[in-house]
C-alpha positions in Angstrom: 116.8 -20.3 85.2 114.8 -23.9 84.5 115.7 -27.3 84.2 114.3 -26.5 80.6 116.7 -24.0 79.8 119.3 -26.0 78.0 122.5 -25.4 76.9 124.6 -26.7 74.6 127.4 -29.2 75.7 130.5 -27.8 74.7 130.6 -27.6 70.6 128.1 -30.4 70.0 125.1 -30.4 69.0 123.1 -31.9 72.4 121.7 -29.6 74.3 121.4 -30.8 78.2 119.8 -29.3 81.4 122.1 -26.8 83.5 121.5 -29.3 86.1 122.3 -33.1 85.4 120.6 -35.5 87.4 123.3 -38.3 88.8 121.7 -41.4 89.8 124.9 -42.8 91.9 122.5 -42.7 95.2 119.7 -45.3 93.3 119.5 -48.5 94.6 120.2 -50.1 97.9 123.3 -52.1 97.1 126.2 -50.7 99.6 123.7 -49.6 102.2 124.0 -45.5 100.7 120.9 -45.2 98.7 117.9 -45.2 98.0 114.8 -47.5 96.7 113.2 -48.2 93.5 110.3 -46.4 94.5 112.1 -43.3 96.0 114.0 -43.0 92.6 111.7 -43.3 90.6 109.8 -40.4 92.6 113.2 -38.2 91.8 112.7 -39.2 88.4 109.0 -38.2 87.6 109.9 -35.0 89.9 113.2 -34.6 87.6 111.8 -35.1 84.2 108.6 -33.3 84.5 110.4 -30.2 85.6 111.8 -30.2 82.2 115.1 -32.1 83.1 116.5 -33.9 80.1 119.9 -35.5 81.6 120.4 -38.3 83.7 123.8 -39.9 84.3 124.7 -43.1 85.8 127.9 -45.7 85.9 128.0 -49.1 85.1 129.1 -50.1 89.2 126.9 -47.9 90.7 125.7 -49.7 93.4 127.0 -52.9 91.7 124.7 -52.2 88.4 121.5 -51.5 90.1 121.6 -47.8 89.4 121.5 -48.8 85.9 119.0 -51.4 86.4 116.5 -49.1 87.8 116.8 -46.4 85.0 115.9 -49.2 82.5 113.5 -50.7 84.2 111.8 -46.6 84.4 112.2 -46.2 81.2 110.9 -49.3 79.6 107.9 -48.8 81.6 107.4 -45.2 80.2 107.7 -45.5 76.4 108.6 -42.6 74.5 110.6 -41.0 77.5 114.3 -42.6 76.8 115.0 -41.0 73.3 114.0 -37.7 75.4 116.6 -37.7 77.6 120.0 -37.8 77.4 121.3 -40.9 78.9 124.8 -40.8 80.3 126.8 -43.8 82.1 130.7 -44.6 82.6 132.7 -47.2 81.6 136.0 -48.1 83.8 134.5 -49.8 87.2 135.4 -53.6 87.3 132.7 -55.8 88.3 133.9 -59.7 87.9 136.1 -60.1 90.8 139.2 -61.9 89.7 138.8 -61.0 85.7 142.2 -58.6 85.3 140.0 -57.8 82.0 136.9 -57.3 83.5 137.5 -53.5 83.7 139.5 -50.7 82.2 139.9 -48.5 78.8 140.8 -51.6 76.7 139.0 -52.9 73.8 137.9 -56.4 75.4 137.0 -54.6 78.5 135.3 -51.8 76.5 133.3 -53.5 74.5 132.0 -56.2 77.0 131.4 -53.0 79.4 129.0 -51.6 76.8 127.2 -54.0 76.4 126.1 -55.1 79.7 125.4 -51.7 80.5 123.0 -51.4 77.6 121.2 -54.5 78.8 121.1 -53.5 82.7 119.4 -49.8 81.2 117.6 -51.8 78.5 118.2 -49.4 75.5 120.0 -49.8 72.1 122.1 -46.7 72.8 124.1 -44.4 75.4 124.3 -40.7 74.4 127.0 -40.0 76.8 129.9 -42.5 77.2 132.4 -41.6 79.7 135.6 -42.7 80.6 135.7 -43.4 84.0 139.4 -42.6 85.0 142.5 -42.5 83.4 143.7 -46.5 82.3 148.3 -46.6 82.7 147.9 -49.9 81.3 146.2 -49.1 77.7 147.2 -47.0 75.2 145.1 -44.4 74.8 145.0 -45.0 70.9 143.4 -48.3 71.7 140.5 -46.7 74.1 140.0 -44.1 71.4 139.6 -46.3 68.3 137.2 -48.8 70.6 135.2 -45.5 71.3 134.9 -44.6 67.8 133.8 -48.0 66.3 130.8 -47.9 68.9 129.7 -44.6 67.6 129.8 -46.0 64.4 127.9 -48.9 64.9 125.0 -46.2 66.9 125.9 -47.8 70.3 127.1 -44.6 71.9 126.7 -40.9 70.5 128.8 -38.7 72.4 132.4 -39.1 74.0 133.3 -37.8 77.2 136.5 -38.1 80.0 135.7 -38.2 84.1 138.6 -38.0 86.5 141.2 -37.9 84.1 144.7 -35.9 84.4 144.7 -32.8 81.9 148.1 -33.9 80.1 146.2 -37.1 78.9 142.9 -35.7 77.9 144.7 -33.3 75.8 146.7 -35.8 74.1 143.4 -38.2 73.8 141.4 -35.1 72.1 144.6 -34.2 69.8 145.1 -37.8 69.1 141.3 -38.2 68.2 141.2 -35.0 66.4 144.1 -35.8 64.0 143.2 -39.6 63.8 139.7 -38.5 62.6 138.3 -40.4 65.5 135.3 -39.4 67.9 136.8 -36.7 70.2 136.3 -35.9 73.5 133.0 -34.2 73.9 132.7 -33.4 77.7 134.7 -33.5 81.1 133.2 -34.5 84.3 135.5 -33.5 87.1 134.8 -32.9 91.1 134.3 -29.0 91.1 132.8 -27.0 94.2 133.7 -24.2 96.9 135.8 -26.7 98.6 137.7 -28.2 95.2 139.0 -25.7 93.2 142.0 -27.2 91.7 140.9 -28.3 88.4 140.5 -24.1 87.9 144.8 -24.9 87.2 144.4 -26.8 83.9 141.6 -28.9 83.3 139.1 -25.9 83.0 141.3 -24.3 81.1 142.0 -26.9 78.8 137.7 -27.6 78.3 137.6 -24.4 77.5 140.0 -24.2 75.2 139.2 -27.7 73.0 135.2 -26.3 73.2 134.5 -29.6 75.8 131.6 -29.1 78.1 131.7 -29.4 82.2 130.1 -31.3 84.1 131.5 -30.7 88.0 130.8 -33.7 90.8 130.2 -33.4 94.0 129.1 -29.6 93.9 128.6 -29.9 98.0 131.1 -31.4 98.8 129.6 -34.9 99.8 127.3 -32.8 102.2 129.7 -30.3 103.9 127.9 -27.5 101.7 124.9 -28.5 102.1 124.2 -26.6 105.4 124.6 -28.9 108.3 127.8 -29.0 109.9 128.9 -26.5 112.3 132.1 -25.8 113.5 132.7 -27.7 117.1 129.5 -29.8 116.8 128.8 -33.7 116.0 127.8 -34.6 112.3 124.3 -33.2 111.3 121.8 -36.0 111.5 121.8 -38.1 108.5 125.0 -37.9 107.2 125.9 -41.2 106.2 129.6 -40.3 104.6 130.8 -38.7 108.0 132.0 -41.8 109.1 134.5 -42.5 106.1 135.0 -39.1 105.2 135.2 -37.8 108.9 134.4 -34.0 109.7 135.4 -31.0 107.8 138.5 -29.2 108.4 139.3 -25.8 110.1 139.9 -24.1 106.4 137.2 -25.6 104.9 134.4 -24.3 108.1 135.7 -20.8 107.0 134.5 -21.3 103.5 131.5 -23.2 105.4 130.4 -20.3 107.7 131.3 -17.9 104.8 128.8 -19.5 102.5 126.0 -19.7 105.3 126.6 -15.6 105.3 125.9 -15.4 102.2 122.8 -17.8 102.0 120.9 -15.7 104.4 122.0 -13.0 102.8 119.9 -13.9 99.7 117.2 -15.7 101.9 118.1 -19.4 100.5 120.0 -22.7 101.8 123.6 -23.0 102.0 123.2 -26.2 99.1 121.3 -23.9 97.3 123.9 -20.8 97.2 126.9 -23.9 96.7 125.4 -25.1 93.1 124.3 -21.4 92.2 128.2 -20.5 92.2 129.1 -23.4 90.9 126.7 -23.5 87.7 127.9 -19.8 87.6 131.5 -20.6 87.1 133.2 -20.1 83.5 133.2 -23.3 81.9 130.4 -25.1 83.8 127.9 -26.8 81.3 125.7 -28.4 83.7 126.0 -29.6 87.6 125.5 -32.6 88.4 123.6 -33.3 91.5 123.1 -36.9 93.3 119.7 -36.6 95.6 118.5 -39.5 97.8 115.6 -38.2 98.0 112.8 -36.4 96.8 113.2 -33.6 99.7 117.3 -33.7 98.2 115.8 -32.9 95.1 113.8 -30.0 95.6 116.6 -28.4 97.7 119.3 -28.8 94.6 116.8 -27.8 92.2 116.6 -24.4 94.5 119.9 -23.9 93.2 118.3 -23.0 89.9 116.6 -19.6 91.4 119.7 -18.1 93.3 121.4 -14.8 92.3 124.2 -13.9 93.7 125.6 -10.5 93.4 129.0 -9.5 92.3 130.1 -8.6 95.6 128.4 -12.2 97.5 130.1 -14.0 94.4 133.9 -12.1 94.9 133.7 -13.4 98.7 133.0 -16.9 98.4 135.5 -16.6 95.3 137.9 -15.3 97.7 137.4 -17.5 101.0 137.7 -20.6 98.7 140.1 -19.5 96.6 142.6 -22.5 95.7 146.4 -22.8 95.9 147.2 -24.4 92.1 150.0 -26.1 91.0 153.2 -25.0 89.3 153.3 -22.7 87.5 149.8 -21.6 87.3 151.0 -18.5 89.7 154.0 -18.1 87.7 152.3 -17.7 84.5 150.5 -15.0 85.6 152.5 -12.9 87.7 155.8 -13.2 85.4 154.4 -13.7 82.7 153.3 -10.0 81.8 156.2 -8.6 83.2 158.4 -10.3 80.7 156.0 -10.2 77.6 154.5 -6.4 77.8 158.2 -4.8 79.6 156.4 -2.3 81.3 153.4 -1.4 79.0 150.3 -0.7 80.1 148.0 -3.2 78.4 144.4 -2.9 79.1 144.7 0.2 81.5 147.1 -1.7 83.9 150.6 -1.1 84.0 153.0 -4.3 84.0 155.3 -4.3 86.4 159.5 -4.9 85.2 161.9 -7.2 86.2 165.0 -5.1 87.0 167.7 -6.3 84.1 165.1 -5.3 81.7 165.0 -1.5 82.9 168.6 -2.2 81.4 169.1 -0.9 77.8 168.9 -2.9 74.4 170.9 -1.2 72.6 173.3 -2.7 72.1 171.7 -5.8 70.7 
C-alpha cells in the first residue's frame, strides 16, 4: 500500500489517502508542537509521497495549525484544490463569548469563516463537527451545514467525537430533510480503544460513512517506548498529563512489540497497520511532530500482518463493550434460529424452548 492508493470515503465521491495527515502538532502555541519550518518539511515529505489529505481544527494550537497550512498553500499554487482539506468546527476561541463556539448557526457560521481566512482558501472539503452540542438542536446544526454547501463554502459533512444515538438521528434527520448528510466519522480508535467497535463502527458501516480513527498509538504508548517498570521514554511530552500506562494496557504493549519483531518493523508501525486493517477504517489519521514521526507512521503503510499475528493482538486488546452488545450476540441466535445450524454452527437453546409448540 501507498499514500497514493486512495480510497473512497464512505459513499462519496472523494477519494482520500489510507493515511490522513493531522496537523494538531503544527505550531508552537501550547508548548506541544512543532515550527513552521518543521511542518512544512512534513508537508513536502507528506504530499510528495502521494498524500492527498490533511486535517486540521480551527483551535489547534489557538488557530496556528490552520494559519500555517494557509500560509503553505498560498505559497505553492496549484497544490490546495489537490488536496483534500479537512478542519473542525466546535472549539471556542473568544474567551467570554457564550457564542463564540458550538453547533449553532451564529457560532457556525462565524466559525467558518475565520477558519477559511486563517487557511486562506474559499472552501473546506471536509467540515467536521467537533463534538456533540446539548444545547442546539441538531436540526439547526444541520440546516447551517447545508446552506454552506450550498453557497460552495464546505463540500463534505462529517461528525468527530460524537455519541452514536445522535449521529444516527443527525444522518436520518439529514437524509429525510434532504439536507447534506453525514459523510464521515472521526472517532479515537487503536489497540488500546476499542469501544467504538459497540456501535459507532457499526452504525458507519451501516449509513456507508467513512472512518477516520484518532490517536492510532495511543498518544505514544504504541509507539514503542515505554516498558513495563521503567520511567517515560525520552521525549514524551504527554506523560506528564496523561501519566504512565496501565498494567492491562503493557500486556497489549509487550504483545504488540512480539509481534513487531516478529515481522521485523516498529511497534507504531505494526499499531496503524492493524488499525488501517480494521473493518470500517477509511483512512488513519496520524499527527507527527516531526519529520523522523513521519517516516515511522508512514512505515505503517508496508506492514503485513498475518492472520494468526492479527488474531493475537485482536485478542490481547479485545474490549469489554456496553450493554447489550454481548447480549445480542450470544442470545440472540439462540432465540432467532431455536437450535438450527445456520452457517455450519449449531445454535445453542434456551431450555423452555426444547418445550413443545404445539399447543399454540
Amino acid at each position: 500500500m501507498a499514500l497514493d492508493s486512495y480510497v473512497g470515503l464512505g459513499r462519496s465521491g472523494l477519494k482520500v489517502s489510507p493515511f490522513c495527515l493531522g496537523a494538531m502538532n503544527f505550531g508552537e502555541d501550547g508548548g506541544m508542537g512543532c515550527g513552521v519550518a518543521e511542518a512544512e518539511k512534513i508537508l513536502d515529505a507528506y504530499l510528495d509521497r502521494g498524500g492527498n489529505f490533511v486535517d486540521t481544527a480551527n483551535f489547534y494550537t489557538n488557530g496556528h495549525s490552520e494559519a500555517i497550512l494557509g500560509d503553505y498553500f498560498a505559497a505553492r499554487p496549484g497544490r490546495r484544490d489537490r488536496i483534500v482539506l479537512a478542519t473542525k468546527f466546535f472549539g471556542n476561541l473568544h474567551l467570554g463569548d457564550p457564542n463564540g463556539g458550538g453547533a449553532g448557526r451564529k457560532a457556525l457560521l462565524s466559525q467558518v469563516e475565520d477558519s477559511l481566512r486563517r487557511l486562506r482558501t474559499d472552501y473546506i472539503d471536509l467540515y467536521w463537527l467537533h463534538n456533540y452540542d446539548w444545547s442546539t438542536p441538531v436540526e439547526e446544526t444541520l440546516r447551517t451545514l447545508d446552506d454552506l454547501v450550498t453557497a460552495g463554502k464546505v463540500r463534505y459533512v462529517g461528525f468527530s467525537d460524537t455519541p452514536a444515538w445522535f449521529t444516527a438521528k443527525a444522518h436520518t434527520t439529514a437524509l429525510l430533510r434532504g439536507w447534506t448528510p453525514v459523510t464521515a466519522l472521526q472517532m479515537e480508535y487503536s489497540l488500546l480503544e476499542r469501544t467504538i467497535e459497540g456501535e459507532l463502527i457499526p452504525l458507519a458501516q451501516d449509513a456507508g460513512m467513512g472512518l477516520l480513527p484518532w490517536s492510532p498509538l495511543k498518544s505514544g504508548f504504541l509507539a514503542g517506548g515505554w516498558r513495563r517498570g521503567e520511567a517515560a521514554p525520552a521525549g514524551s511530552r504527554r506523560s506528564a498529563v496523561l501519566g504512565a500506562p496501565t498494567e492491562d494496557q503493557f500486556t497489549v504493549i509487550e504483545a504488540l512489540a512480539r509481534v513487531a519483531r516478529e515481522v521485523e518493523a516498529s511497534s507504531a508501525a505494526v499499531a496503524l497497520a492493524w488499525v488501517q486493517s480494521r473493518p470500517g477504517v477509511t483512512s488513519t489519521l496520524i499527527g507527527p511532530r516531526t519529520l523522523d514521526h513521519l517516516a515511522a507512521n508512514l512505515a505503517g503503510l508496508e506492514v503485513r500482518l498475518t492472520p494468526e499475528q492479527t488474531a493475537l493482538l485482536d485478542e490481547v486488546s479485545a474490549p469489554t463493550l456496553n450493554f447489550p452488545h454481548a447480549l445480542n450476540r450470544a442470545v440472540g441466535p439462540m432465540l432467532k434460529y431455536a437450535g438450527a445450524t445456520v452457517d455450519g454452527e449449531p445454535s445453542t437453546v434456551y431450555p423452555p424452548l426444547l418445550q413443545s409448540t404445539e399447543r399454540y
